[in-house]
ROKOLDREN-192514 format. One line per field, with one value per residue: residue number from 1; x negated, y, z of N, C-alpha, C in turn. Coordinates in steps of 0.1 Angstrom, whole numbers, plus 2048, in hexadecimal, padded with zeros to 3 digits. Layout:
// residues N
pos = [NUM	...]
n_x = [X	...]
n_y = [Y	...]
n_z = [Z	...]
ca_x = [X	...]
ca_y = [Y	...]
ca_z = [Z	...]
c_x = [X	...]
c_y = [Y	...]
c_z = [Z	...]
***
This chain:
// residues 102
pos = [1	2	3	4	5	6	7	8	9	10	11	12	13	14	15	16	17	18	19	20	21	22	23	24	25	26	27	28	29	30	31	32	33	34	35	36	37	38	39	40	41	42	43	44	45	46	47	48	49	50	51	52	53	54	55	56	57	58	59	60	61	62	63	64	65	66	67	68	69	70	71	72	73	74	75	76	77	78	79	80	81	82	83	84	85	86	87	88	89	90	91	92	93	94	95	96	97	98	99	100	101	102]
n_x = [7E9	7F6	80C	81E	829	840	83C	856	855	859	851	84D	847	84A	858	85C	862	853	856	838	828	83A	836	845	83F	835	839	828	827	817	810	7F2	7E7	7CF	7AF	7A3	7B5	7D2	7EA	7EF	7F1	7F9	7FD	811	816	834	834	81A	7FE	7E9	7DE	7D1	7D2	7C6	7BE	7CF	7C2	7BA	7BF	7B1	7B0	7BD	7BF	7A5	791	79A	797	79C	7B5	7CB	7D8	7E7	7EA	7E2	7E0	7EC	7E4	7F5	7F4	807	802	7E3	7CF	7DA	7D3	7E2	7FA	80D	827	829	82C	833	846	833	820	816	81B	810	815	800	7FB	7F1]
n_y = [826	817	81C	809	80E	7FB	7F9	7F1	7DC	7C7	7A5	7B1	7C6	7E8	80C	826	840	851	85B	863	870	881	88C	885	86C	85C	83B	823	800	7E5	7CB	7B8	7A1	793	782	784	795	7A9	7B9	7DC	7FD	81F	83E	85C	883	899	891	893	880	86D	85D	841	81F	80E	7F4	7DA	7D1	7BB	7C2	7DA	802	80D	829	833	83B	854	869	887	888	88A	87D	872	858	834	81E	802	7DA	7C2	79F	786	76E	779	772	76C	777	78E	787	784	777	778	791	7AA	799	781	790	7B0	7D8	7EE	80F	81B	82E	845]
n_z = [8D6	8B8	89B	889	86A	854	831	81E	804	7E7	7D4	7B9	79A	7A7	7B1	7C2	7DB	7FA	818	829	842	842	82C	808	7F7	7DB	7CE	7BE	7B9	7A8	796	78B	778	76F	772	790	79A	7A5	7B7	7B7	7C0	7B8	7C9	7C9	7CA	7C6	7B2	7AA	7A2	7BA	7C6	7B1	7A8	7BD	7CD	7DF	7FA	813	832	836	834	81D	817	822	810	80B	817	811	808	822	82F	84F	85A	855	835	834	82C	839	83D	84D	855	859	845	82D	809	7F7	7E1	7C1	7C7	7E8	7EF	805	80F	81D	81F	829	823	837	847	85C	87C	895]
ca_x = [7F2	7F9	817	822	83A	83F	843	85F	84F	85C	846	851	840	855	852	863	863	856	850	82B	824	842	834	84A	82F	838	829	828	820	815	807	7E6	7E6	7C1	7A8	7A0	7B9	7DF	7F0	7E6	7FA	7FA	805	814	81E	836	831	80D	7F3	7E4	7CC	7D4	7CC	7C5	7C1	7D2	7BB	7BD	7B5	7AA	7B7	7BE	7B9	799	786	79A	79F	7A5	7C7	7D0	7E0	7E3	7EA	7D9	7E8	7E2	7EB	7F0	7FD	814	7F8	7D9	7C6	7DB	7D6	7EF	7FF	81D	836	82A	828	843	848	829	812	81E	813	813	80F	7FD	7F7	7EB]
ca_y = [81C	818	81C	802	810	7F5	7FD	7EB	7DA	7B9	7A5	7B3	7D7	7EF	81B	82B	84D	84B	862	862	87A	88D	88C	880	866	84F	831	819	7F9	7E0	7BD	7B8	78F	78C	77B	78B	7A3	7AA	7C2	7E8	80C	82C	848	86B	88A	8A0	88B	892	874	874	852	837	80F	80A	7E6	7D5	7C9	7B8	7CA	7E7	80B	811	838	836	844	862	872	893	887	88F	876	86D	84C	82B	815	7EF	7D4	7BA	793	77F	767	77E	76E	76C	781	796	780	787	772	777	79F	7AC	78F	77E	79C	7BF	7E0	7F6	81F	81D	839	841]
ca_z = [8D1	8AF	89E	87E	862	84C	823	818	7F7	7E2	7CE	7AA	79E	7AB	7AF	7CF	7E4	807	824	837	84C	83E	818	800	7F1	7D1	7D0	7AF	7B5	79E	795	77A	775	76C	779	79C	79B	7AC	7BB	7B6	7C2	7BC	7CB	7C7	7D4	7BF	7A0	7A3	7A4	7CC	7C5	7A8	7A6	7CC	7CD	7E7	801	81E	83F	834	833	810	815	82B	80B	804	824	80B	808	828	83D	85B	85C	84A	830	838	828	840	83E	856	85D	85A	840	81D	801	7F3	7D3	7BE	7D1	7F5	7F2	80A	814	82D	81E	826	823	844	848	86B	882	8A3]
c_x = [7F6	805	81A	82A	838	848	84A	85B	859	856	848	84B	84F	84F	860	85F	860	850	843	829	830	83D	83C	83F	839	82E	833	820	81F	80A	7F9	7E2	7DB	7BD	7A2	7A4	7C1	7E1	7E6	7ED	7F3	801	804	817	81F	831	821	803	7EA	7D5	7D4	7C8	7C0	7C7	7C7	7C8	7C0	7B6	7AE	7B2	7B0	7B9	7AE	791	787	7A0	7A3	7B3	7D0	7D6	7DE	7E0	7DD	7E5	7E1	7EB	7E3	7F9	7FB	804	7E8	7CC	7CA	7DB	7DD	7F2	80D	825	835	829	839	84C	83F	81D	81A	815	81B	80F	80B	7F9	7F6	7F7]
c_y = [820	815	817	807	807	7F7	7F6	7E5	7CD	7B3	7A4	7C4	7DE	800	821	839	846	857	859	86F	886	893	884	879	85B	84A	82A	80D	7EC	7D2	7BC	7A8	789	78B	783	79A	79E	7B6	7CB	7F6	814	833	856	872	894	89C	88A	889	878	86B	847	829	80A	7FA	7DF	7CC	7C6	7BC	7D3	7F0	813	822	83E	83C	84E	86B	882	895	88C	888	870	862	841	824	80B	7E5	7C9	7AD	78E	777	76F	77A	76F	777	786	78E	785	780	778	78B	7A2	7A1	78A	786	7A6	7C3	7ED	802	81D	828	83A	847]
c_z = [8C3	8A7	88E	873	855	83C	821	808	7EF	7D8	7C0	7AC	7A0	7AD	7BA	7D2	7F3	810	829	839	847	833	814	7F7	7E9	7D1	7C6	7BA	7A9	79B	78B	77D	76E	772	788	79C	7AA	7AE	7BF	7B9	7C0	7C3	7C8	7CD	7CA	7AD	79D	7A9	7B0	7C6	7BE	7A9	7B2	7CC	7DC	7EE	80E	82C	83F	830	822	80B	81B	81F	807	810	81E	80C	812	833	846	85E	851	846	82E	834	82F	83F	84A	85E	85A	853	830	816	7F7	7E3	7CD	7C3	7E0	7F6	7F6	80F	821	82E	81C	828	82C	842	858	870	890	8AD]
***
């Protein structure tokens, strides 16, 4: 069974502190309003750069290509109705972004 922790986001850039796995992990995120962009995070641990300009995708585990990093869990950005993609108004709103774990 898997177990949801949903990031608290709102759809303006914004830069936080957050526990996973009991790391203190900053995460930046941030908009880019050209043509086949959007929403893009980083994160940190101890100020220092983990993985930068992560694009928000949908239904896929954001850190499946850097299993170096360490964690346990996956980060999944999932919407309300299972098909929209992540926009500046609807982010944290009907598109969130989940730490999932087993």
């Amino acid at each position: 069974m898997s177990n949801y922790f949903k990031i608290p986001l709102s759809s303006e850039p914004q830069a936080f502190t957050i526990s996973l796995d009991g790391r203190s992990i900053g995460i930046t995120c941030r908009w880019n309003d050209q043509p086949d962009s959007g929403w893009f995070i980083d994160l940190y641990e101890n100020d220092s750069p983990l993985v930068m300009n992560l694009p928000f995708t949908v239904g896929n585990d954001l850190l499946e290509q850097y299993p170096e990093l360490g964690f346990l869990g996956a980060l999944v950005v999932i919407p309300d109705n299972g098909l929209a993609a992540p926009t500046y108004d609807n982010l944290g709103d009907t598109v969130n972004l989940y730490y999932v774990t087993q």
